[in-house]
N, C-alpha and C positions, 0 to 999 in steps of 0.2 A: 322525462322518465329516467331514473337512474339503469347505469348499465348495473349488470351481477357483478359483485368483483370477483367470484369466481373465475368468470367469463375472461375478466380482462388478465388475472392472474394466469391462467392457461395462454392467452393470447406471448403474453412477457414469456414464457417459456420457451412456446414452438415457435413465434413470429421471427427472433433472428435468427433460427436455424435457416428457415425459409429464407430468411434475406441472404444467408451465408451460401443459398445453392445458386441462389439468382447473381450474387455476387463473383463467385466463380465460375458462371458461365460469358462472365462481361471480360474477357480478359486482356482487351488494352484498357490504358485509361483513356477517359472519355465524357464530354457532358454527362452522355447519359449514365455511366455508372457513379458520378460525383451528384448525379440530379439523386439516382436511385439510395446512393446511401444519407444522402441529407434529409429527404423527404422519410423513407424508410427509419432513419435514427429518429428523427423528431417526433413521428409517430410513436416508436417505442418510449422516448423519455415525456411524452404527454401522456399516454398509459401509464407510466412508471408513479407519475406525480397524482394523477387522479386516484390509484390507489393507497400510497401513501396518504396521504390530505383525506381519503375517503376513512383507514383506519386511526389517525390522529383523531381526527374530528371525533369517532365514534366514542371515543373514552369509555369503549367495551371491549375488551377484543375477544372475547370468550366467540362472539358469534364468526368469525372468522375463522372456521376449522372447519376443511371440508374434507372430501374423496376418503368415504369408510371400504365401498367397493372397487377394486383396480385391478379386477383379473387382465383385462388388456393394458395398461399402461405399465404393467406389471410384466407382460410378456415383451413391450419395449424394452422395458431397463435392464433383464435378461438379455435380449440379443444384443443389449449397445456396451454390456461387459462383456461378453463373450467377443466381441466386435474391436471394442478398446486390446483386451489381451493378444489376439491374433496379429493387430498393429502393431504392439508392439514389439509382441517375437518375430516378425515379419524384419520390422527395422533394425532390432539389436543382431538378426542375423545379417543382414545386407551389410552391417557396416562392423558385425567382429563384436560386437558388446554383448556380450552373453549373460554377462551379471544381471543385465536389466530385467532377462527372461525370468530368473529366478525369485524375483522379488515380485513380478507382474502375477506367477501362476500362485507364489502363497499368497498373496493378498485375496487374486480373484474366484480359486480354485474352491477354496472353502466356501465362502458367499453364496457364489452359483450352487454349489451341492445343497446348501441349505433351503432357496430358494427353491431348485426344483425337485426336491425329496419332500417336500411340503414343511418343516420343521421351522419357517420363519412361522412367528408370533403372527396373526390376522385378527383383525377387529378393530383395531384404531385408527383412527382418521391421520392421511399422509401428507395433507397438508394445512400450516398452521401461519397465519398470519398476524403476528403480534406489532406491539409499537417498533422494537428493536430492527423487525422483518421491515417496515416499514420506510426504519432512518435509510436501512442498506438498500432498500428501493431508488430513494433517492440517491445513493453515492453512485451504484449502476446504473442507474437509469440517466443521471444527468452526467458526470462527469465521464464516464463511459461511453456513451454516445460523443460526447466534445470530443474526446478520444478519438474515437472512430471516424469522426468527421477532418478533424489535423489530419488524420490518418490519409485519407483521401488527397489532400494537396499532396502533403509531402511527403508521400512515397515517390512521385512523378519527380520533383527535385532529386531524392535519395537517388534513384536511376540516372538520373543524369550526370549524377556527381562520384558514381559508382558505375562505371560500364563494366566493369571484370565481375559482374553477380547479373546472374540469370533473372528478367524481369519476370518476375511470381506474382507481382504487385495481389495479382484478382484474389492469391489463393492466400494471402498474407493480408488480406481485408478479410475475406469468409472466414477465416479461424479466429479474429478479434469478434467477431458476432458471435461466432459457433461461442465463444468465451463468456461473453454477456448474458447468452443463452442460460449455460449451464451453471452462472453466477446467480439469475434467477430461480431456478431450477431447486438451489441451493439453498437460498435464503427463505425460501418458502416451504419447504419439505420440514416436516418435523419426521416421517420416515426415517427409520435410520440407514436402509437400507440404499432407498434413492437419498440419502444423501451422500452415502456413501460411492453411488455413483456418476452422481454430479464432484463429487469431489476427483473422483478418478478424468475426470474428464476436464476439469483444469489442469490437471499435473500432464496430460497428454499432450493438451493444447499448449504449454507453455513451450514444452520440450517442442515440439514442431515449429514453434515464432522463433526459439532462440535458435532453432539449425537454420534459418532461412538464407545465409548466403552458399551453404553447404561447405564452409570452408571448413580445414583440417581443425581449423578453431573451435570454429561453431560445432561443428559436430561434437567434440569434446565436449564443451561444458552444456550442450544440449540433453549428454545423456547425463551428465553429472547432475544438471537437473531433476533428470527420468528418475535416475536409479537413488539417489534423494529424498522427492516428493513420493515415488512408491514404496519406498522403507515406510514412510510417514502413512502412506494408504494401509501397508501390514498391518500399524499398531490399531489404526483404527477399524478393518475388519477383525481385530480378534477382543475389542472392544463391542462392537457389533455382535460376534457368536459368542461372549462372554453373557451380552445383556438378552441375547435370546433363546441359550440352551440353558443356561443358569436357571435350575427348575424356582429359587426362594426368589428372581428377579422375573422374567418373561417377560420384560422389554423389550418392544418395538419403535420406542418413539421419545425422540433426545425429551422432550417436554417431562415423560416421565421421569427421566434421569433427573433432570433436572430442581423436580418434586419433592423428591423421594427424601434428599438431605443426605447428609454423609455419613451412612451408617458405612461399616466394613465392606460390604459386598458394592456395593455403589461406587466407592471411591478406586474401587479397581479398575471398572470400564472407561472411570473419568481423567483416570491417569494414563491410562492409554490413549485417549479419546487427546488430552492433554499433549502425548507425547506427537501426536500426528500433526497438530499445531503449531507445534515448534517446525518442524520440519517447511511446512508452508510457508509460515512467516517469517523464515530462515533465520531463526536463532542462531548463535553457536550452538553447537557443532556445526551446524548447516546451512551457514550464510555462504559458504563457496559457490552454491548452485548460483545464487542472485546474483552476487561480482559478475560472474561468469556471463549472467545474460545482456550485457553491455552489448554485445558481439552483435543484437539482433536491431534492426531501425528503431530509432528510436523513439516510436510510439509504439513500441511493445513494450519496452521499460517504462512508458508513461500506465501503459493497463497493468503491468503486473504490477506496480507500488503502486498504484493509487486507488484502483476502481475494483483491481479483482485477487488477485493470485495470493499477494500478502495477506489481504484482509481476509480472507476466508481463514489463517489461523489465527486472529484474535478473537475474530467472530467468533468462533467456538471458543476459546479461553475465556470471554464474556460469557458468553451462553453458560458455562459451567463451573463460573466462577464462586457461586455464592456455596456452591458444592464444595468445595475449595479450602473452605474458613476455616481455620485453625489445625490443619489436615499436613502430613509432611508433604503428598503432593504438594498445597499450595505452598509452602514455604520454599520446597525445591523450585516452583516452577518461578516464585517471585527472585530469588536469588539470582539464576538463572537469565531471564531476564535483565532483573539490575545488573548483571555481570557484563551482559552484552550491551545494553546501553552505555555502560562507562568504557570498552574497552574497542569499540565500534569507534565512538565518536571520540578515542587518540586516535586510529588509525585515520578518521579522516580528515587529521588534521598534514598526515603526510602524503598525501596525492593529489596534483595539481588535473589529473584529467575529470574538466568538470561532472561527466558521467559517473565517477567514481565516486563521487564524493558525493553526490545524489545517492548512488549505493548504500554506500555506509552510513549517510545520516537515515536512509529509512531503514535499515536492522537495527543503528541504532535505536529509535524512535520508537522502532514496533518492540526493541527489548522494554524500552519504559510501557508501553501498551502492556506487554504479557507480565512486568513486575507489578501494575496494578493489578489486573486480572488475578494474581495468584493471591494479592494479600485477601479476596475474597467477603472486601469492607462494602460499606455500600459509597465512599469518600472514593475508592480505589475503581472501582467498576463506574462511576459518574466521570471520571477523570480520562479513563480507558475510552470511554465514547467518545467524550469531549476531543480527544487527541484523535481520535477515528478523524471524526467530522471535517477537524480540520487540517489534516494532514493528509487527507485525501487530494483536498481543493488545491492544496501549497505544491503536493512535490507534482503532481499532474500540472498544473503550471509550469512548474521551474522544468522539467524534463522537456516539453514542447517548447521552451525558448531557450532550451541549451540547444534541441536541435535546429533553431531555425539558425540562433547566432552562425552554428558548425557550417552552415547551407551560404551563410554571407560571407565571412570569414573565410573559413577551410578549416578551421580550426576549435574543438571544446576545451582548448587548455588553457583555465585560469588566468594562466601568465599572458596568454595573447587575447585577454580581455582589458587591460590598462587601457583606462580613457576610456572606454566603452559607452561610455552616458557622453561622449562626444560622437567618436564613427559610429554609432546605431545609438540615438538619442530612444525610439519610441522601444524598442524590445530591453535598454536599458535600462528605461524605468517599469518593462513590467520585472524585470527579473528581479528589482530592487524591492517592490511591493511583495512578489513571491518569498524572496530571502528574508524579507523582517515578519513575514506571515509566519515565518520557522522559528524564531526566537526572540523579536521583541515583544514589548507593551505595543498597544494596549490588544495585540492579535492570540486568538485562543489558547495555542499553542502553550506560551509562556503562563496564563491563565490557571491551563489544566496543571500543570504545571507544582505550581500549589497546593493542590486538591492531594495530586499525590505524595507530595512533599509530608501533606496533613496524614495520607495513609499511611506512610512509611511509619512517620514518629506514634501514632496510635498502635501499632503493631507491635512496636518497641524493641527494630532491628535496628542494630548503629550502622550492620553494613547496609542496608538499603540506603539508609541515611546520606553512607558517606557517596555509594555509586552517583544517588541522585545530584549531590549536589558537587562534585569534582564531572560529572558525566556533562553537569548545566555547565561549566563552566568551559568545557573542552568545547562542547558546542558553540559558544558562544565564539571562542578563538578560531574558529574555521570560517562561520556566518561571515563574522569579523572582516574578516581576512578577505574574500571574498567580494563581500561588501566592498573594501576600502581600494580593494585594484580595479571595479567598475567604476568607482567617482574619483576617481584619481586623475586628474586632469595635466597632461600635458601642452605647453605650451602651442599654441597654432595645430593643434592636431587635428585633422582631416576627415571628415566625414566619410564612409561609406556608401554605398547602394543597399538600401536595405529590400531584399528582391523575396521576402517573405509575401505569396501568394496572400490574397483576398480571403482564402479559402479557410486557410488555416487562422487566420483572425477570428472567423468565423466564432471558433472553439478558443482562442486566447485573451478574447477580450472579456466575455462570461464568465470563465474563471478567475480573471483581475478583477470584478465587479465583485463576483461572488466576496473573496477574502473582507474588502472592505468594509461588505455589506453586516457578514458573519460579526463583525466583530461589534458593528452597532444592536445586532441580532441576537448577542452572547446572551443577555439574562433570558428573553423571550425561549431564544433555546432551549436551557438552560429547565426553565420550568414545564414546557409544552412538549418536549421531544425526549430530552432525557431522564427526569423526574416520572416520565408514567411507566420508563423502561425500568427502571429501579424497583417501583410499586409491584410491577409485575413478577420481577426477577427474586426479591426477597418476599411476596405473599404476604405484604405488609404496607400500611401508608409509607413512605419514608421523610422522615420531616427535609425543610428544601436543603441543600447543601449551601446553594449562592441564597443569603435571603435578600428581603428588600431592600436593607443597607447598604449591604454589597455593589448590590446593584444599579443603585444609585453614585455609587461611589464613582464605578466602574464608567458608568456614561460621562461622569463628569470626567473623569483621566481620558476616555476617545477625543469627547468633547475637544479638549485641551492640546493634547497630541499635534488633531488635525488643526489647530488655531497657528499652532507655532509658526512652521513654513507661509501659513496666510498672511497670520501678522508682518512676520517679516518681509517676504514681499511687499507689501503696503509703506512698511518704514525705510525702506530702501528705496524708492521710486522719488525719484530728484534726487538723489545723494551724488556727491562727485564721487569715485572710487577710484582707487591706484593700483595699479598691476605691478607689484613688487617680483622681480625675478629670483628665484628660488638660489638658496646659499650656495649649497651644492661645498661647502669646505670652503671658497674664495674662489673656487677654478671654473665656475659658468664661465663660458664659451661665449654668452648673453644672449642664445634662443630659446635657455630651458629645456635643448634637447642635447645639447654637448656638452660638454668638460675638458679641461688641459691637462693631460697627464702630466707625472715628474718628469716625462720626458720634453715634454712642451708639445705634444702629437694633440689634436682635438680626436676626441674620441665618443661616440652615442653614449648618452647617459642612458641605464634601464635601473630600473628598482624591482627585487624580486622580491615575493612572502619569502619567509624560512619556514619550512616544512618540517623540520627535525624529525628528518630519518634517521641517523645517528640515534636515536634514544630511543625512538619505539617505529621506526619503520615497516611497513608489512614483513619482511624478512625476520623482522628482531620480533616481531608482537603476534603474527597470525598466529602460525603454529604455535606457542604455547597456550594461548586463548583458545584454539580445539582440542588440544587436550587438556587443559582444566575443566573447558566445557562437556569435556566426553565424559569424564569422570561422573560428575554433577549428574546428566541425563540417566547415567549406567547405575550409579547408588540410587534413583530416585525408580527406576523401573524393578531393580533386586529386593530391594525392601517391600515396595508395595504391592508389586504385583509378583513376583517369587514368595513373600508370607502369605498370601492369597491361597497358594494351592502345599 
């Protein structure tokens, strides 16, 4: 007998709160709290898949719309703002940040009066479970739990490798759920109201993981996060009281926004709605907060890029993307976008700290997500998914075997990665799989890629044009680089201990599996997942984007891919081979690791990237990059929503 998906759907909401309480009352670690979150995640991500697969299958989704009555869950979401606000003028007093209060009481101050003076809109159903709600089941449900689960080894290493930070471990697992919580919360709300407080309730959450050593650091870019992401809650509570006192609108529920099409009145909530997105997904102006949150362990970086924090602002750039078309929000918000994509991915081509550059290739990455979303195409929003999907799976990868390298090593910088696919042969080749998941053939990445390329020139902006393809090419020089100091082989170079727990395998080997799998998956994809979100989102059949030629094409280049390294193995097996010692100018020392200087001294040979700081270093590049971008956000809010009233 089928369960209700209702059922399970409320289940995915409150279950990891519950698991968040039970989590922080375990507060050493412990079988039993590593038994409780493995057994407890896996439950959530079996829930998560049963309703995804239950609404895929259905190739309805209209019957998937429930709760028209919510007087009680309603008096929840009331107390849990009122709750959020008090936290967090509670913390910006404790620690001197007063700014944060002021942005916490406009956001929440309005909502609540609306809320309890009766003037929210009532009669619509609060929650809506479409295809789209669906794929983001799957991103949360599976790779969010993997998460969660790394999480569980390696905070226990973290602490032992950090003894000057207070072990919080239990309370630094309960807010990754509390997260996943209100990630579901989120994805399923078509309310605009509880979305608007599941939104509030990631921007809390994030600020709380990145202050987690409470250093003078963290604390900083903690609130810099807070006072940020609740700028971004501002636009979209006045989005929210826009589409609900707005007598010719009385809007309660993003679905309708999303209906309605881009008349004048509509495009105003959407450009707010719009600007709260950037903020999330840390566009320019506001990719400080994300750099910033490096500071916290590093499977909190793995949830905020990959499973939660980020993607809640593309998610809505999708969500109201087709709103978008031809509109100057959309054109701001694709420029915008393309701007950060090209100007992300110089900067990370000058930072050797591997976290960093995990950083900036996902603002980069989500600037290309929010440039499709804005061109508002259905080539543009097929491509925005596509890069969802699989840029989830990749940088959640690459971040859990940046921190394990950090845990064998001591070290995430780049440069004390040479030779790497010798001293940690097995984390070597997953990182090697994860980094070509970001920018070669035949993985989706590079794929989507094209799609948007096709949006761009269909739109018939040059500058899109040119961000995307100088943006592809800056990429590719970092991957590159990257790439080429992990295979880089050193004479007789020495193996490591590679002292990566069992635990965390657990979560990095499913996502190694995942990428490869994706990429024989692409047309299947391609037609079953994101083809029905399309139909849905434009109110129309969409003819396919990849057709069957494609697709065929496309299996045959996997195909092919994966043959190379087989074949050659196979043609190499008996071959004699000679171990040629490296030129080095004529001055090998003959072990491949010295050299004779002009002095005649033997000296370590080392090879390093060039970084070219000199020409666009964060010093030379940041700051102009937030202020062009501020510009951009401030023309695009004055026009639209300033002609408004």
């Amino acid at each position: 007998m089928a369960i209700p998906i209702l059922n399970v759907v409320n289940f995915l909401i409150l279950f990891p709160f519950i698991m968040a309480i039970i989590i922080g009352c375990l507060k050493k670690a412990s079988v039993l709290r590593s038994a409780v979150i493995i057994i407890g995640g896996f439950t959530i991500m079996i829930s998560a898949i049963y309703v995804a697969v239950s609404v895929l299958r259905s190739g309805d989704t209209s019957q998937f719309v429930f709760l028209q009555h919510t007087e009680l869950p309603d008096k929840f979401v009331i107390a849990g703002e009122i709750f959020l606000m008090g936290l967090v003028c509670f913390l910006s007093i404790k620690y001197k940040k007063y700014y944060a209060i002021i942005f916490s009481l406009v956001g929440t101050i309005p909502v609540l009066w609306m809320d309890l003076t009766g003037r929210a809109v009532e009669g619509n159903m609060h929650l809506r479970i479409d295809t789209f709600a669906a794929v983001m089941y799957l991103i949360v449900g599976i790779v969010g739990i993997l998460i969660c689960i790394y999480a569980s080894g390696y905070m226990k290493d973290y602490h032992h490798h950090h003894t000057d930070v207070q072990d919080r471990s239990n309370y630094f697992l309960a807010l990754m759920f509390v997260f996943l919580g209100a990630m579901f919360g989120l994805i399923s709300s078509d309310n605009l109201g509880w979305i608007y407080f599941f939104w509030e309730i990631t921007s809390v959450c994030s600020f709380l993981m990145i202050g987690y050593t409470r250093t003078q650091e963290a604390v900083d870019n903690s609130f810099r996060a807070l006072w940020m992401n609740l700028l971004g809650g501002c636009g979209f509570a006045a989005g929210l009281l826009y589409c609900s006192l707005n007598p010719e609108l009385g809007f309660s529920n993003l679905s309708q926004v999303t209906q309605t099409g881009a008349s004048e009145l509509v495009i105003v909530p959407v450009t707010l709605f719009a600007f709260a997105a950037l903020t999330k997904s840390a566009q320019f102006p506001f990719s400080r907060w994300l750099l910033g949150a490096m500071v916290a362990p590093t499977p909190s970086s793995a949830l905020l890029h990959s499973a939660t924090m980020v993607k809640i602002g593309v998610y809505m750039l999708i969500r109201v993307s087709p709103v978008m078309y031809g509109t100057l929000t959309g054109v701001m918000i694709t420029v915008i976008g393309g701007f950060t994509f090209f100007a992300a991915s110089l900067l990370a081509i000058t930072v050797s700290d591997g976290k960093k550059v995990l950083a900036y290739s996902t603002i980069s990455n989500l600037g290309l997500i929010t440039a499709c979303a804005g061109t508002g195409t259905t080539e543009g929003v097929w491509a925005a998914i596509m890069l969802v999907l699989f840029h989830a799976v990749s940088k959640s990868l690459l971040f859990q075997t940046v921190g394990d390298i950090e845990n064998c090593m001591g070290s995430r910088d780049i440069e004390d990665m040479h030779g790497l696919i010798i001293k940690l042969p097995r984390l070597a080749f997953i990182m090697i799989i994860g980094i070509c998941g970001m920018f070669m053939a035949p993985f989706g990445m590079l794929v989507s890629k094209w799609a948007a390329l096709k949006s761009f020139v269909d739109s018939g902006s040059v500058w899109l044009v040119l961000f995307l393809v100088f943006g592809s090419g800056s990429t590719l020089f970092y991957w590159a680089k990257w790439l080429g100091k992990i295979c880089a082989v050193i004479h007789q170079s020495f193996e490591l201990d590679d002292i990566t727990p069992r635990s965390e395998m657990i979560s990095i080997f499913p996502l190694t599996t995942m990428i490869v799998v994706m990429c024989f998956a692409f047309p299947w994809m391609s037609g079953h997942m994101v083809q029905p979100i399309l139909d849905e989102a434009f109110h129309t059949n969409i003819p396919d984007v990849i057709g069957t030629g494609d697709s065929i094409v496309m299996m045959i280049m996997v195909a092919m891919i994966f043959m190379i390294p087989i074949g050659s193995r196979f043609l190499s097996i008996g071959k004699n081979s000679k171990m040629t010692m490296s030129y080095v100018a004529g001055v090998n020392a003959g072990d491949d690791r010295h050299y004779i200087d002009s002095f005649g001294k033997e000296r370590a040979l080392y090879m390093s990237n060039w970084y070219m700081i000199d020409y666009f270093g964060e010093k030379k590049l940041l700051r102009p990059c937030i202020y062009v971008s501020t510009v951009l956000v401030a023309v695009m809010l004055i026009i639209v929503v300033g002609g408004a009233f």
